[in-house]
Every structure is written in C-alpha cells, then in structure tokens.
N, C-alpha and C positions, 0 to 999 in steps of 0.2 A: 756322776749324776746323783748317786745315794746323799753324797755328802751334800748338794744344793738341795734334794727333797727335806733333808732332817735340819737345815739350818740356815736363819734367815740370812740374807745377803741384804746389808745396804746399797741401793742404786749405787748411787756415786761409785762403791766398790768393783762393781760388776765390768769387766773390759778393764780393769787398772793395768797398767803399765805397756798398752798398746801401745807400738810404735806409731810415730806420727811419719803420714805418707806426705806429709807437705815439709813438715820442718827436717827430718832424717834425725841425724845425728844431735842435731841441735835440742832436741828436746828426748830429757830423760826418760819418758813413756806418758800414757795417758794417767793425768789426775784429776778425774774429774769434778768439778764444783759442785758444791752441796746443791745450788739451786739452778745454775748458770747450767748453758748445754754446753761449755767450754771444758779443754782443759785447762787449768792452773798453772800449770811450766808452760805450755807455749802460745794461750789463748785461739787454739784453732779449734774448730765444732769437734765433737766427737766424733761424726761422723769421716773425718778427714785423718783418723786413727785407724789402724788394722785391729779390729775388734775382731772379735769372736762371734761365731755366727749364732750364738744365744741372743746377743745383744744386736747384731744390726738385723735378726726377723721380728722382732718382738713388735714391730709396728705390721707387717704383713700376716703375722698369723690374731692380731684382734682384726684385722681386715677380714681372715677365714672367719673367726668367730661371727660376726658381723653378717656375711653371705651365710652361716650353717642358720640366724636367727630368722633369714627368711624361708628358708627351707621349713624348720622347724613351722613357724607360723603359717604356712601355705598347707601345710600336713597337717596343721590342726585345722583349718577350714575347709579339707575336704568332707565328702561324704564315708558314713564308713566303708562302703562299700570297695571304696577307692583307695583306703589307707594299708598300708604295708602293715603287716601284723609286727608289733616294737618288739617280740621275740626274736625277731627275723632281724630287721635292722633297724635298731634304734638311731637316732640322729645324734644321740651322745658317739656311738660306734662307727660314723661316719667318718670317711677319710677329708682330710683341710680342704678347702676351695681351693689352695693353690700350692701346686708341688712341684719341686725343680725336678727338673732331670737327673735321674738316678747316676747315670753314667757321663759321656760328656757336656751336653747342653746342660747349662744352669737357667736355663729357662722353665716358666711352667710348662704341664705336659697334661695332668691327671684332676680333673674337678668334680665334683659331685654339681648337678646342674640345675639352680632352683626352677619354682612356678613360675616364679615371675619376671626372672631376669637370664635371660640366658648368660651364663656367669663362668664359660668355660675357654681357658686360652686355647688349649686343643681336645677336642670333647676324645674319648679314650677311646673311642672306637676309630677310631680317622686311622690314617695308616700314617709312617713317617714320613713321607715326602714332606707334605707343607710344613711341619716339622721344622726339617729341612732348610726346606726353601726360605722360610721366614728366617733363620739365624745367617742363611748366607745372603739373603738382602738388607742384613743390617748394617750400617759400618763397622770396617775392621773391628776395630779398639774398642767396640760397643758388644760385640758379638759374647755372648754369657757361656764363653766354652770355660771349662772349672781351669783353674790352675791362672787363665792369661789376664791382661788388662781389663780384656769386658768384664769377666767373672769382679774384677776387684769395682769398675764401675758400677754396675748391679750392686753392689754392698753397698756401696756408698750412696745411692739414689734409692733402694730399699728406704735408709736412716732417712735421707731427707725429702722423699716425697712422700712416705710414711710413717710420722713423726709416731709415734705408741702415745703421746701426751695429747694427740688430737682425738684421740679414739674410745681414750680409757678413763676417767675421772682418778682412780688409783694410780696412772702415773704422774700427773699433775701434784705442785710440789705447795699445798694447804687452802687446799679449793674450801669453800665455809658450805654449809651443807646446802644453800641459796644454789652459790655457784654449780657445786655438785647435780643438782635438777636440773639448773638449765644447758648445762653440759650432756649430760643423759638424754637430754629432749632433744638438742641440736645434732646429737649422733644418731639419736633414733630417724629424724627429718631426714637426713642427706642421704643414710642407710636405702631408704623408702626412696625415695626422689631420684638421686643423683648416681648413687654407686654401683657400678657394673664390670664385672672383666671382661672384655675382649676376648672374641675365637680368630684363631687362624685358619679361612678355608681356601681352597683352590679359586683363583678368579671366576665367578659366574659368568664368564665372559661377553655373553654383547644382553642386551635390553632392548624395547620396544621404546622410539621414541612417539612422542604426541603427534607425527604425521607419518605414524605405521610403518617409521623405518627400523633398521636394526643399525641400534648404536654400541661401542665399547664403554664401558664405567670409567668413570675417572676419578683418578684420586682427591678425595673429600679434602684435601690440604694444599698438593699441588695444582692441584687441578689436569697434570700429564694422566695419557691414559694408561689402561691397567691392561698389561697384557695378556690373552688368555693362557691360560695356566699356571698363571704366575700366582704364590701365596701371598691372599690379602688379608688385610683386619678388618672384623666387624664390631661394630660397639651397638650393641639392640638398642641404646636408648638413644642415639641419633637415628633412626630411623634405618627402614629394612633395603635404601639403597643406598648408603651412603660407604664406603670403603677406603679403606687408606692404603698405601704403600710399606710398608714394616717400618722402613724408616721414618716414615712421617708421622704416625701415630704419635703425637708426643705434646706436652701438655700447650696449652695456647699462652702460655706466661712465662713462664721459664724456657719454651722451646727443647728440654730434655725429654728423649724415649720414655714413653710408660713405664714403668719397672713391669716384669709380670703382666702384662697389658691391665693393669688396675686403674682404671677412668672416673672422673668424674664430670658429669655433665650438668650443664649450663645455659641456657640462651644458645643454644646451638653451636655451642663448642667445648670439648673436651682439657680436663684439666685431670694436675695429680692433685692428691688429697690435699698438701700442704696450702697450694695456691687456691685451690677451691675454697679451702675454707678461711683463708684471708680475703674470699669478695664476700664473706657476710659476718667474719670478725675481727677485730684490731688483733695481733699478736706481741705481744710484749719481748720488746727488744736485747731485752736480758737475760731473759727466763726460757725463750722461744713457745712460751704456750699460750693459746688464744684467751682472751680476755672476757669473762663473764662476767666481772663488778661493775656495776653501777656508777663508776667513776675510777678515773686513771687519766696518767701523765699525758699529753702531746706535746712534743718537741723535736726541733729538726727533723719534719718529717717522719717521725717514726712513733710507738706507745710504748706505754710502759707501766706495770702496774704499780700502785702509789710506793708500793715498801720498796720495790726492784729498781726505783731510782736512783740508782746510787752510783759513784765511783767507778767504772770501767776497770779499776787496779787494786782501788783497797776495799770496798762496800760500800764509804761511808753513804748516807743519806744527803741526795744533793738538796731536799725540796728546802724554796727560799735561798739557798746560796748561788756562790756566782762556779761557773764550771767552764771547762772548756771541751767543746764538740772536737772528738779525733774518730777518725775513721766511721760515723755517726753513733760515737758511743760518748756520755759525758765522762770530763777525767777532771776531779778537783784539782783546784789551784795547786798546791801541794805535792799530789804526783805528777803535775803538770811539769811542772821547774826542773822535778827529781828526771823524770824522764825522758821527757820529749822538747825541751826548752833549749833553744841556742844557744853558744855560749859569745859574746862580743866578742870582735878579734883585735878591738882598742884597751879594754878598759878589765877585759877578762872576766866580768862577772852574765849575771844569767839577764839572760832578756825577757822580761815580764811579761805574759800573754796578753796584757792590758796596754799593751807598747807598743810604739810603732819603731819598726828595725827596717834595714837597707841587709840584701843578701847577694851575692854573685858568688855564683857556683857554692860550694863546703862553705864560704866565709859569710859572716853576717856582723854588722852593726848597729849598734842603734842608730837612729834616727834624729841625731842630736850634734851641734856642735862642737862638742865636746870628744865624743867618740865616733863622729862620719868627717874626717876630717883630713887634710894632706898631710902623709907621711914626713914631706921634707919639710915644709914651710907653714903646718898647722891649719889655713884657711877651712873655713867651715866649707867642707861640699855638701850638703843637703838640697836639696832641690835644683843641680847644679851640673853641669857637664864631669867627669871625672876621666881617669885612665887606673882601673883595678890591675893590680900584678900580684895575684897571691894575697895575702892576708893585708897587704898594703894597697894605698891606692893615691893617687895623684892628679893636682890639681891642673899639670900642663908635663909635656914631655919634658921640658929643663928640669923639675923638679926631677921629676923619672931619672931622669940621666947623672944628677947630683948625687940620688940617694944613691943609685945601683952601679 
C-alpha cells in the first residue's frame, strides 16, 4: 500500500496479468488497452478478469463518495443548532456509504445515512436476521458469501454496473475541459435525482387497502405476494410502498441483481448505474465511456467517438473507409482476410468480404463457376441443386459414386 501511496500507477497497469475467468488458460493474464476496456491477449472486458479488489471497487467507492456529498450538503444546510460539532465527526471521518461484510457476507451491511436519501442497505442498528434472510433469498450462485461464485459475481457486476468512468471525469481517457463540465454536471443531476441504496427490512406485512381492508404487499417486480417476515428491499425513491423480493430487485435492462442494492431510478423503474445512464447518453463502443462531444460516430447500431473509430484489432482509423462489422465492432479489410476470412475449399485462396461465397458446415466456396463447381464432371452448381460430401461436392449421385 506504501509503495501505491508514493508512486504513480498507470491505469492500464493496474490488475495486469489477471487471469481471465472466460478464456482460462487460453489467455496469458489481463493486458489492458491504453483506451479500450478490453484486454489485449484475449479481447474480453476487464471486468471478465480476476482483478484485484483495488480495481473492481473503485466504481462503488466514488458511488460512496457521491452519497458522503449529499450528507456533506444536507449538513451545510442545516441550522446551526442542528449541526454536529466537525470536532466531533467530521464527514471527511465518516465511514463509506457502503461496506461488505467483514466476515462471511460480501454484501453491504454498515452506511452512514443521509437527509435526503435514505441510502442504507442494512441501517446498523437492525439486528442480523434480515441480514440473513436477504443473502438466503438470493439465488445460489448469486449469494455474496467471500470465497464462492457469488462473491466472484459481485466483483464482476461491481465493474459493470459501476463503471468508475461514468462517475469520475479523472477516469475518462482525454475528456477536453467542455466535456469535463458537462460530465461533472450530469453526475451532479443523477447524484440529486436518481441515486439511492436500498435497505433491507422485515416485511411490513399487510396494508390498508382503499375499501378498509387489510391487504399483503406485493412484490413491485413480480407482482407475488411478500410474506410476513420475510426480508424485503426498499428503494425511497420509488415510493414508501413499493417492495421487492431480494431476488428481484435488479435493474430493468439488464435484468441482473443490484450489486450492493445501488439503484437508479427512472420513470418508475429501477436501474444500475451503467444502464441508467445509457437512457440519457450514447456510450461509445470502444472506449465504454459515455459520450459528451458535440458529435460522434453511429453505426450498426451502436456510437462511437470520432478518434475511437477504428479497427476492432489494429487501431487504425476507419472514418471514410470500407470495414467489416464482427461481433458489432468494425474490423478493417486487412485484419479481416488476416483473421476471420474463409479460406475456398476449390481454389485455396481467401474469400473477399466483398464476395459472395457458398458454405456447408467448415467448408466454404465461392460463389462462382469456377470454384462452386462438381468435383467429378466440373459443371457450375451455383444456384443449382448439389450433393456436398466434405470439401467436395456433386452434381448427381453417379458423379458421387465415380469420384468416391
């Protein structure tokens, strides 16, 4: 830790040589791109890398930052009468809005709780049961006990529902000082507007309904009911009866668990940050950080900013040339051929992505006379009945039977 205080670390360095939990063996460790959120050896997200837990909180703890700034602002607009003496507990000294569980839950436990938002997953005075109860009505594989699967999902839904590049202008990679304001301004809106964490309390069990009966809550997602006692989620800023089931708390776009129950709200539905703030900016396809210039790419459905146009393999700049869409990322002609291009099973050369080719199963041809044509007796099949046996193929079974 001394050595990271006294000396700077390039991003990109930071989590190097993570193993990748998608490719294994296949890829040498995490090398992350100067600007891309990939790595380099295997092009998987970083977040699909066993990082270090430096690098996959650093999106949730500017989230704390973020919750300590409404606290802080709420404390300045009290009365003094009302204000904590800053000898006593300053909001620099204040514990983060959201702390795993010290021992086996990796879930939040411990929040300091602003004015304005009630912003605590399990406020610190509650006893353990709902605790509890919320990690065992999660599913298996989800459950944030340290050591198992959940714990490694939690990391990995930390990185991508809480990108650090949506939060922070510092970790965006050469915002111009334009973009830098109106990123500070868009973080400050959502902060105020939208972002809230979730408590976990015992079910309130039944309600008055509008003909003075007594009704059960039902879960704000499924719509099943909430049985009494059972630990439910509350999110303040949908409203003070709306309730979820642990499991269903989860964003309205992606469908994945809240990390930390960290919400964003909307028109009357809850989201993670990532998706949130893709309904009010384009994010750029390469770079993964939202877009604040004044102009940028669209294509194939997706954005991109003008410079981050490029190559999917080598950089280059694709704007004005011709490219080919793979997986929706563009791949110039060039590492098109080199990489992902068929090769003819007639004539042995590459088949031009500008081409039209014939494939069955592994084998492919072109589209032409010359190389879609019967093994035994030459005829052009192109638009034509055939019979394929392996890298050959035939105009009628006599041929079939001649050649083989």
């Amino acid at each position: 830790k001394l050595l990271y205080s006294m000396q700077k670390v390039l991003t990109h360095e930071v989590g190097a040589g993570a193993p990748c939990l998608k490719c294994g063996d296949k890829c040498p460790g995490l090398d992350l791109h100067f600007w891309r959120k990939i790595c380099r050896n295997c092009k998987c997200k970083q977040e699909d890398h066993d990082v270090v837990a430096s690098v996959s909180t650093r999106g949730i703890d500017n989230i704390g930052k973020l919750l300590m700034q409404d606290r802080e602002v709420n404390s300045e607009n009290q009365s003094p009468t009302k204000t904590t003496s800053p000898t006593k507990t300053s909001p620099v000294k204040q514990s983060k809005p959201v702390a795993p569980v010290a021992a086996t839950v990796a879930a939040p436990v411990t929040a300091p709780k602003p004015n304005r938002i009630t912003s605590t997953a399990v406020h610190k005075v509650q006893p353990t049961k709902p605790v509890d109860s919320y990690v065992s009505a999660l599913p298996k594989d989800k459950q944030p006990i340290v050591g198992s699967a959940g714990a490694k999902y939690r990391k990995k839904q930390l990185m991508r529902q809480l990108p650090s590049h949506d939060q922070e202008p510092n970790e965006c990679h050469d915002l111009t000082p334009q973009e830098t304001t109106e990123m500070s301004l868009f973080v400050k809106q959502y902060r105020e507007k939208a972002l809230g964490v979730a408590r976990v309390e015992e079910n309130p069990k039944l309600k008055v309904t509008m003909f003075l009966r007594w009704s059960y809550y039902s879960c704000a997602e499924c719509r099943n009911p909430l049985d009494e006692g059972d630990a439910v989620v509350w999110a303040e800023r949908a409203g003070s009866e709306r309730y979820w089931h642990p499991g269903c708390f989860s964003c309205a776009e992606c469908k994945e668990l809240l990390v930390d129950l960290i919400y964003f709200y909307h028109d009357g539905k809850i989201y993670c940050g990532r998706h949130y703030c893709e309904l009010h900016k384009p994010r750029c396809a390469a770079c993964d950080e939202l877009i604040f210039a004044p102009e940028y790419t669209q294509a194939e459905d997706c954005y991109w900013h003008l410079k981050h146009f490029c190559c999917w393999h080598c950089d280059q700049p694709l704007g004005g040339k011709n490219y080919v869409p793979h997986d929706n990322q563009p791949v110039c002609i060039p590492c098109y051929e080199k990489t992902f291009a068929h090769t003819c099973s007639t004539c042995s050369e590459i088949i031009a992505p500008n081409t039209e080719w014939v494939t069955f199963e592994e084998h492919h041809w072109h589209a032409n006379s010359n190389c879609f044509k019967c093994t035994q007796c030459s005829q052009s099949l192109v638009g034509k009945p055939c019979i394929p046996k392996g890298s050959m193929v035939f105009c009628c079974s006599k041929c079939k039977r001649e050649k083989i």
